[in-house]
Each structure stands twice: as structure tokens, then as C-alpha cells.
N, C-alpha and C positions, 0 to 999 in steps of 0.2 A: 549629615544623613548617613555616610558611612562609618561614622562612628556609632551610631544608632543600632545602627545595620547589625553591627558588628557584635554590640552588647546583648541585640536578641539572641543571634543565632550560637554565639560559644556555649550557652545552655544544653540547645540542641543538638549541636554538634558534638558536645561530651557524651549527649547519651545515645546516638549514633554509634559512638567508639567503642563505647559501654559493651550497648546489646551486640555489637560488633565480635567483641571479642567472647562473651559469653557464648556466640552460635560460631566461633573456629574452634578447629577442630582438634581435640587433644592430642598433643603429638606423644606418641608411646616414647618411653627411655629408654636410650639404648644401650650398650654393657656399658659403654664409659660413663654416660650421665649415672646408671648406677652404683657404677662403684666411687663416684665423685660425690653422691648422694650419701655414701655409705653406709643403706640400707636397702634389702630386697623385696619391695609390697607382694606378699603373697596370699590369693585368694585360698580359703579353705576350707573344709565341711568342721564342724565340730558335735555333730551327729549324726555321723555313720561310719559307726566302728565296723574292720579294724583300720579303716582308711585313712579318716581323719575325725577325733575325736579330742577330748580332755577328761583327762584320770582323774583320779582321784586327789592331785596335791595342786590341782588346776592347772597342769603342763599340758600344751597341743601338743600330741604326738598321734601315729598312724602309721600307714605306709607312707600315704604321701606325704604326711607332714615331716617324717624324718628323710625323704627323698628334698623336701623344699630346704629342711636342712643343711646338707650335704653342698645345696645347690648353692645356698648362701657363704657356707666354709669355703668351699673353692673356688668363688668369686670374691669374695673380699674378707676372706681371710678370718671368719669369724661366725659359726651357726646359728650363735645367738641376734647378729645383726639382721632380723627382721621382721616385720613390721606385717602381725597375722591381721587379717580381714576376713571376716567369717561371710560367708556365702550359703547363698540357700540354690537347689537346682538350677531356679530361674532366674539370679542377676548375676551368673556366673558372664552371661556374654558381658549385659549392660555395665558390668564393674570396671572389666576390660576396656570396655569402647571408653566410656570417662575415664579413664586412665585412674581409677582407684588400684587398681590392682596393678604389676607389670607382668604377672605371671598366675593362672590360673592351675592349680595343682588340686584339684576335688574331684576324681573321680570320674571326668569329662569323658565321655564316650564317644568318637569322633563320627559323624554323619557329613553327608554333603550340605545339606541345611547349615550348620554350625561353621564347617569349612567356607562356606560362603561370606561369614562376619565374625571370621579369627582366622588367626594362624593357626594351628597344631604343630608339635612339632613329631618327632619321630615317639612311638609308642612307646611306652611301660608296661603295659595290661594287657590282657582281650578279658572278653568277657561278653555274655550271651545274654537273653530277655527272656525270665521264666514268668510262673505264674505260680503263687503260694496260696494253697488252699487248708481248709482246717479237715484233720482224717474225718472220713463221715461224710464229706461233700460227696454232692451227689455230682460234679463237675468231674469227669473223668480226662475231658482233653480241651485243645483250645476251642472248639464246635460249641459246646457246653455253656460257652461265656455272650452268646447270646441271649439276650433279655437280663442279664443278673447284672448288680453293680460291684464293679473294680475298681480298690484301689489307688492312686499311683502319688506318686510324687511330684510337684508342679516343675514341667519344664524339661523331665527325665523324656529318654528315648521310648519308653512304655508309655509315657503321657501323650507323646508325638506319633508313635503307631498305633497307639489305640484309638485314640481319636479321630486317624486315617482310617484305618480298616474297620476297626469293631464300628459300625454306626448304632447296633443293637444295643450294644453294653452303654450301661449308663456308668459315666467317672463319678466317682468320689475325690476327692483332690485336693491336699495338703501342702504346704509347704517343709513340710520337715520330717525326716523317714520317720522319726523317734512318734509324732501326731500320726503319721499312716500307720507303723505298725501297730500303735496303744488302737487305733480303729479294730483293724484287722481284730484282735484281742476282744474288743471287745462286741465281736458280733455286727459292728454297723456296714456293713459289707460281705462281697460271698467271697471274693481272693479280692491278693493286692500283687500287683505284677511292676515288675522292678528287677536289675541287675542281679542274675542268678549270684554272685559272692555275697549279697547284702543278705539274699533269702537264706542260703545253704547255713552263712551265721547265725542268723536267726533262728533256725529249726536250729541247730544244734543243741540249744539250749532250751527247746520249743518242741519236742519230738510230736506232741499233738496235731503236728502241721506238717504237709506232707506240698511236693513239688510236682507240679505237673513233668512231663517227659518231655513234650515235645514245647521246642522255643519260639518265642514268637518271630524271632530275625537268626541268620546266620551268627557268627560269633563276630564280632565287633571289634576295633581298637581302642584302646582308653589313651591318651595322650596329656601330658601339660598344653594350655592355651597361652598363646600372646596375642597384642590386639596386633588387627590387619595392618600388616606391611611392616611388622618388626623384625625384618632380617639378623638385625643384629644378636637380638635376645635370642630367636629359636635357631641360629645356626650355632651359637653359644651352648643351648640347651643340648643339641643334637652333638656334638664333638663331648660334651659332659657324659653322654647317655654313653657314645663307646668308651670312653677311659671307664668308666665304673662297670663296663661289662666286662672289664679285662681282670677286675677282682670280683668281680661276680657279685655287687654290693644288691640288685637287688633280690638275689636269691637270700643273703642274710635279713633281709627287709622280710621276705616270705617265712622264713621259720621263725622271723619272731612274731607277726604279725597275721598270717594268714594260716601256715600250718596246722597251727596248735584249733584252728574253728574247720578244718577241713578233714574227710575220711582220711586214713594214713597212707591210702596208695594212693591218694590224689599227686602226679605227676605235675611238679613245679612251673615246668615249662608248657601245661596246658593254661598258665594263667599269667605267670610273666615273661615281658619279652624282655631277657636282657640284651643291653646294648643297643638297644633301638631296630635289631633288626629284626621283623615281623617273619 
């Protein structure tokens, strides 16, 4: 009988262990498991220049992407060792929480929302919440964006306060800046509201399009993400951010990458923070 017993239940009991370990929880890697790994999963935009993008010979480069760089050279020795994962606004958390990612470099805008299910670590960026409208609109300021449709990107900070405050405004809503702005473009919307660096590039080349003045939020931090409770990786990150402040690496990262899509008195230090400190 107990051998009976015994031969039902090992079935079930494997697939106990199974769904077992399928529902624990992925444990984030921390600097030694990664440089034992000897590659650095980095999440990353590859459309939305000049942040994170792919040129023309199919290389990921940007700001952040050559910040993720940097980050992989001086952890193990080597820029090339890592291992890109493209991310769209909204699986930037969920990549992190599954441990696809160990390091979220796209852009991230820090809120208490987001800080609640990641780490951040100390800032790179600030950066504000405009509203891009075509010249000729009759939308003069944020009051105006009652009843018209906006815009946004799925999962961005514009998607999360708009959806809070505007109850009037109807979303339009993408997953990919590259689909929101080909919208924008083509009429099927009245503005599209998004991180003023993404807009201000875009008009550059765009002059038909004109920025509203006033923001929708204060100016914000942009940060790298680790998943919740990766001490190791974001005090890592944070000791990396003041050594590269002490050669001022991301101000080189700014002229090559930011400058050249910004007015020429655009001051540096309104948009990067080097060294991590705000």
C-alpha cells in the first residue's frame, strides 16, 4: 500500500516542486554573480534617439546606451560584454522584476510609483513633461487639452499624469515613441505629451511643431533601474556615477549625443547630472 502510495504521489509531488519554483521569486544578480556570468543584461530603448537608439550599421548606441557601456567596461573589463534587451516604456519594470534585465538604462524617469517596484539608483538626467503641438493649434496652454486627444507613450510619466489629472482628454496610446510620433505627423491626434528632450529633438527637425511653455510636472530625475533589493548592483552603479563625474564623462556623452539636437545656449547642467549628484 505504501508503495502504492508512493508511486501516485511522486507525479504530484514533482509538479508541486515544478509550479513551486516557477512562483519563487527571481533573485536579482549581484556584481559578483555578474561578473562570474561575465555579461551585463542591459534593458534598453532602440527608438528614442538620442538616448537609445540603432544607426545606421545596426550598433545600439545613445546616451544611455554608451553610459551602459562604460558600465560594462568597468565591471568586467570589456563594453562589448553585453547582452542588449530592447524594452518598450511599459516592460521596463516587468523585465527587471523577471530578472531579464539586471540593469534598466532607458530613459526611466524616477516617480514614487516606479520607486515603490525598483531600485533607482542616483540620477544621470532631469528632465520635464511638455506637450508637442502642430503651429496653427488652436491649444495655447495645458487648460486647452480638455476634450482633444493626446498622445503618449505606453507606461511614460505623461501616460501616468495624464490619465490622473486630464479625465477630459481622451489618450491615444502607443507603444513606441517612433508609432506616437508617425501619429502626431499624421493628424490622428491634437498634441502628444512626452519628456520635453524627446520633443525639443523632434521639433528640431520638425519646426512645423511648436512646445507648449508650461510643464505638466516639476523637472524630474531620470536614473538607471535595478530590481527591488539589489544593493549590490545600485551601490555599484552609484560609486561608478561619482568616478565618471570626476572626468566629466557625461558631459562628453552630452556633446556628442544631446548638444548637436539642442539650441546652443542650452546649459549642460540643466539636463545632466554628473556624478549622481542632483
Amino acid at each position: 500500500m505504501n508503495a502504492l502510495f508512493a508511486r501516485l504521489m511522486t507525479p504530484l509531488l514533482a509538479s508541486v516542486l515544478s509550479l513551486s519554483t516557477l512562483l519563487s521569486p527571481v533573485q536579482a544578480a549581484t556584481v559578483e554573480e555578474i561578473q562570474q556570468r561575465g555579461v551585463l543584461k542591459v534593458g534598453v530603448f532602440t527608438d528614442k534617439p538620442p538616448f537609445g537608439y540603432v544607426d545606421a550599421k545596426g550598433n545600439y548606441v545613445g546616451f544611455d546606451t554608451d553610459l551602459a557601456k562604460r558600465f560594462a567596461k568597468d565591471l568586467l573589463g570589456d563594453e562589448t560584454k553585453i547582452d542588449y534587451v530592447v524594452v518598450e516604456a511599459s516592460s521596463r519594470v516587468p523585465f527587471l522584476q523577471s530578472g531579464k534585465v539586471d540593469i534598466i538604462m532607458a530613459n526611466m524617469t524616477v516617480t514614487p510609483e516606479r520607486a515603490r517596484v525598483v531600485d533607482f539608483t542616483n540620477p544621470n538626467l532631469r528632465v520635464a513633461t511638455q506637450v508637442l503641438v502642430k503651429e496653427g493649434s488652436s491649444i495655447q496652454s495645458l487648460k486647452d487639452l480638455a476634450g482633444k486627444t493626446v498622445i503618449v507613450t505606453k507606461g511614460t510619466t505623461a501616460d501616468i499624469y495624464l490619465t490622473r489629472n486630464y479625465r477630459s482628454t481622451k489618450l491615444l496610446k502607443f507603444e513606441k515613441n517612433t508609432e506616437a510620433l508617425q501619429a502626431l505627423q499624421d493628424g490622428r491626434a491634437d498634441a502628444y505629451a512626452q519628456d520635453n528632450l524627446i520633443l525639443l529633438t523632434f521639433r528640431k527637425d520638425h519646426p512645423d511643431f511648436r512646445l507648449l511653455p508650461e510643464k505638466l510636472e516639476a523637472d524630474a530625475a531620470i536614473a538607471p533601474a535595478v530590481k527591488k533589493g539589489n544593493d549590490s548592483l545600485r551601490n555599484w552603479v552609484n560609486n561608478e556615477l561619482v568616478k565618471l563625474g570626476e572626468e566629466k564623462f557625461l558631459h562628453q556623452l552630452y556633446q556628442q549625443y544631446l548638444a548637436p539636437n539642442l539650441a546652443a545656449d542650452t546649459k549642460p547642467e540643466s539636463i545632466i547630472v554628473e556624478g549622481g549628484r542632483w
